[in-house]
C-alpha positions in Angstrom: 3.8 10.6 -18.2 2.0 8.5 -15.6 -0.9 6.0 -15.7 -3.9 8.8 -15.1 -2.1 11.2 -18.3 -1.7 8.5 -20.6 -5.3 7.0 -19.8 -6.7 10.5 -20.6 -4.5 11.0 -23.8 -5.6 7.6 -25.0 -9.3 7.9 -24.4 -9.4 11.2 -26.3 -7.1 10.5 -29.1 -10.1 7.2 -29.5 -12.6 10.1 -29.2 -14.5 8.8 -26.2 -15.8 10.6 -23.1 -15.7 8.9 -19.7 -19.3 8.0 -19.9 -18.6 6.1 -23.1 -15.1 4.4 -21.8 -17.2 3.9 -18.5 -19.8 1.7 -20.5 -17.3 -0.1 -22.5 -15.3 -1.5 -19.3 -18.4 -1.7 -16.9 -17.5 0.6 -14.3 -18.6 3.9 -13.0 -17.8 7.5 -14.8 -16.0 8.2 -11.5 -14.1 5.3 -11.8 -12.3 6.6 -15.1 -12.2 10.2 -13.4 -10.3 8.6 -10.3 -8.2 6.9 -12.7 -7.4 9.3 -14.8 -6.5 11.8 -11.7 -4.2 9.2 -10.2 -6.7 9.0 -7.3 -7.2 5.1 -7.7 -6.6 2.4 -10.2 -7.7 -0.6 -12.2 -8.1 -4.1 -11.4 -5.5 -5.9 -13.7 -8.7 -7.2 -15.9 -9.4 -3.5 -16.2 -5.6 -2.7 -17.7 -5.9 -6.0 -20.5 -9.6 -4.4 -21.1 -7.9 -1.2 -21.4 -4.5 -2.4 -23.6 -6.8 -4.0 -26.0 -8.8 -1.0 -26.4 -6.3 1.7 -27.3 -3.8 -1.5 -29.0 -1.2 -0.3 -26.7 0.7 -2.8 -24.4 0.1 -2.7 -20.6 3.4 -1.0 -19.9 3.0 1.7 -22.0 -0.5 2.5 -20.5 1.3 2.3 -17.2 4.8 4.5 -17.4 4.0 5.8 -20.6 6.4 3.8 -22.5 7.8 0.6 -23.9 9.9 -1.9 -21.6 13.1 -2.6 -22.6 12.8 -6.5 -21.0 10.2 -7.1 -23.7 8.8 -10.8 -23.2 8.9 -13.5 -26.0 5.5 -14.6 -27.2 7.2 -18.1 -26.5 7.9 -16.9 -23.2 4.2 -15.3 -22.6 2.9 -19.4 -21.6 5.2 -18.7 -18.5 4.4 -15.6 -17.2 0.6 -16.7 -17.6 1.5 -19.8 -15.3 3.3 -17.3 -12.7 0.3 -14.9 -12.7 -1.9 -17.6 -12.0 0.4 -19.1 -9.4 0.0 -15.8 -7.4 -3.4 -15.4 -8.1 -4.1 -19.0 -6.3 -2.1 -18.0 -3.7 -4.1 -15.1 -2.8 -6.8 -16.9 -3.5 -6.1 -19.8 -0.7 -4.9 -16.6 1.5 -8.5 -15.0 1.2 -9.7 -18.5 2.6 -7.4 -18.8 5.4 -9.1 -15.5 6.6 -12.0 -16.5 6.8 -11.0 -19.4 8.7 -9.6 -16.5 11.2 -12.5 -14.6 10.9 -14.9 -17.4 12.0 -12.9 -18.9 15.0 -12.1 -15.5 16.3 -16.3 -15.2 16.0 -16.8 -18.4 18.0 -14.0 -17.7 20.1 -15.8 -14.1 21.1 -19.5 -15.9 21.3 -18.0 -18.4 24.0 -16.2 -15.9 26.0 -18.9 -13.2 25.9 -20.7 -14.5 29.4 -17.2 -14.9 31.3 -17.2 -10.8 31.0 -19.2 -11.2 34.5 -16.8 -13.5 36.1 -13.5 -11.5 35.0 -15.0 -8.2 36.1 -16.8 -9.7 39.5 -20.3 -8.7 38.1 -23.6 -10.5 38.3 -25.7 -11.5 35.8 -28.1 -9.6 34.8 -26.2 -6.6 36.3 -26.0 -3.2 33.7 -21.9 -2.7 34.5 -19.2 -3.2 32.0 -19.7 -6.9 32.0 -23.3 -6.2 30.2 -21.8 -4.2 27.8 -18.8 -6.4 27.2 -20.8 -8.8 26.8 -22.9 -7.2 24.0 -19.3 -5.9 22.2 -18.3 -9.5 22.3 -21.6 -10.6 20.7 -21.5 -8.0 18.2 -18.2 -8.0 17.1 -18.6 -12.1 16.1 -21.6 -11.2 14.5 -20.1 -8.9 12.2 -17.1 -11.2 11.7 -19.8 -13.7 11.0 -21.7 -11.4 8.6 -18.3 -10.2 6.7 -17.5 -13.6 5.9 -20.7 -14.3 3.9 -20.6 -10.7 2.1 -17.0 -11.7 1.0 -18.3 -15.3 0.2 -21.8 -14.0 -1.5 -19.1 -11.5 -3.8 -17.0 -13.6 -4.9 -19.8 -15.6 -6.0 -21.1 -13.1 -8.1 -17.4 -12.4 -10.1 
């Protein structure tokens, strides 16, 4: 069985519809009817929410049944350090992109008058170097405006 069957089994054996699951985990009906057609999937937070739930492990939720490299509750202080390790690490990624994202933006808003001079245009003229220009200054606007969406989001988490 994959994740979408066994999600489906689970929630109906517990006698809940999607609405209901949908309320318990915060998340939209479609979200449970995308995940329990295999058209998307849950955050990890969403799978413990989920394993907690229905008192099954994650695996079994996942491939339908037990591992057979069960991990030692003595062990389970590891794993939780390695998660965490990779989670920081996509974390400081994220930021490094925004880095990108802002020097490509400053790079684009410096350039975006040398259009004229590359293409031989005047100022002021209404050739490519006008709209060049304008796809320059747009462009690191939106980089600009990405970055404080992303930053405003994970504010709200």
């Amino acid at each position: 069985m994959n994740f979408g069957e066994n999600l489906q089994k689970l929630r109906k054996e517990k006698g809940l519809s999607q609405e209901k699951l949908a309320e318990i985990l915060e998340v939209s009906r479609q979200a449970i009817s995308k995940w329990e057609s295999n058209a998307a999937y849950p955050e990890i937070e969403k799978l413990i929410s989920l394993s907690n739930l229905f008192n099954v492990s994650i695996d079994y939720l996942v491939k339908g049944r037990e591992s057979k490299n069960e991990v030692d509750c003595k062990n389970s202080s590891d794993v939780l350090k390695r998660v965490k390790k990779i989670h920081n690490e996509h974390i400081v990624s994220k930021h490094q992109y925004n880095h990108m994202r802002t020097a490509l933006a400053i790079m684009l808003y410096v350039i975006s008058p040398f259009w004229f001079d590359l293409l031989g245009e005047l100022p002021g003229g209404s050739g490519k170097g006008v709209f060049l220009m304008f796809l320059s200054i747009a462009i690191a606007t939106g980089l600009l405006l990405y970055n404080h969406l992303i930053k405003r989001h994970e504010g709200e988490k």
